[in-house]
Structures are given as C-alpha cells and as structure tokens.
N, C-alpha and C positions, 0 to 999 in steps of 0.2 A: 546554541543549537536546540535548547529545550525547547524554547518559546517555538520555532520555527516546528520543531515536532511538532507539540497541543497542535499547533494553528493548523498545520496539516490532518491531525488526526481529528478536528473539529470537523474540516471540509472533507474528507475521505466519510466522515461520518453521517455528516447532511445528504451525502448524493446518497449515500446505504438507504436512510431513512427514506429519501423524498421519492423512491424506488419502490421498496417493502411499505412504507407509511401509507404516503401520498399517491401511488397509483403514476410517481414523475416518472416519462419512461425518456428523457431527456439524459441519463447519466452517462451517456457515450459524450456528448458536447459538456458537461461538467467538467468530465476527465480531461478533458483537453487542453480546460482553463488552469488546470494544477500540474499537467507533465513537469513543467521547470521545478515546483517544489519537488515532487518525487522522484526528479534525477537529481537532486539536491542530497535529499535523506538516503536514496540509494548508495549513491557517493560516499556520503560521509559513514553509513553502515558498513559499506565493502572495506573502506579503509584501513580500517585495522577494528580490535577488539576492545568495543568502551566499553563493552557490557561487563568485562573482566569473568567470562565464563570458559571452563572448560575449551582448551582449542579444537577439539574433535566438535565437539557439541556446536562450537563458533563454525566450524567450515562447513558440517550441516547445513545450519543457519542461513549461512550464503550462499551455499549450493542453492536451497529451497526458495530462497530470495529469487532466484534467477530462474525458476520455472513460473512463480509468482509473477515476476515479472512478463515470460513469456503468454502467460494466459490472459494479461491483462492489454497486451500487444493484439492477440491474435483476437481477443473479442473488439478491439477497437476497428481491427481491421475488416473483421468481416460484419461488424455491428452487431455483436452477440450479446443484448442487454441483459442475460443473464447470467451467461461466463463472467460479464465483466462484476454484475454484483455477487456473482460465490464469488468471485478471486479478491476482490476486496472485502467483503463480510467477512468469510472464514480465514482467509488468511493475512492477505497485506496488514488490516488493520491487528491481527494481532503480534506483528510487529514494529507496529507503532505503538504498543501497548508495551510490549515488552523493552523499548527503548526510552519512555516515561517514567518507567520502575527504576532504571539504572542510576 
C-alpha cells in the first residue's frame, strides 16, 4: 500500500501544483481521473489504525478524513476550483503525508 500512497500523493500533488503553479484551472476533471485511488486510501485509512497512534487522536483523524472528504465532494459538485485546491493542499495531502511517515 506504500507505493499506491507516493503514486497518489505524486498525482494529488501535480493537480495542487498545475493549479497554484501553472495557472491549470482543469483540477476538477484531474480529480475525477484519481476518485478510485482515493476511495482506495480512504478505505484502507478508515480501516483500522496503521499509523499505531493514540485511539482518540485515530478517530479524530477519521472524523476530519470525512469532512475532508465532504469538501472535496461538494467542490466537485458544484465546480468550486478552489474549495477543491484548499481541501486537497491543506488537508487531504497532508494525510497522505502522514500515512508515508508510518
């Protein structure tokens, strides 16, 4: 599952950049092309606890997972190219950060 993280948090990384960088205002159809990995890592994060941290601290985690999730729902729905890059800048990826540490 490590490799399938990086790979994701490479591509979660390039729509950030090609966004903020590049001026790409295309990262609504990015996302689209990655839903399956990200219902993948979500999955396997909700699962249980690999990070071996604190359990309160873990259901935080996944609580906040799942508003994370819901912002990045609702900018896809309504095409909010900028909800969609905070919810992935500031947060999703840095749960893919903290799931490369483990």
């Amino acid at each position: 599952m490590e490799e399938k993280i990086r790979d994701l948090h490479q591509k979660v990384q390039k729509i950030i950049n090609g966004y903020l960088i590049y001026q790409k205002r295309d990262n609504i159809e990015q996302m689209k092309k990655i839903v399956p990995q990200i219902q993948e890592y979500v999955l396997w994060f909700m699962e249980e606890n690999k990070l071996n941290i604190n359990q309160e601290k873990y259901q935080e985690l996944k609580n906040n997972l799942i508003f994370v999730l819901e912002d990045i729902l609702e900018a896809m729905e309504q095409g909010d190219r900028v909800l969609l890059n905070d919810a992935l800048a500031w947060d999703f990826v840095e749960y893919l950060k903290l799931s490369e540490m483990k």
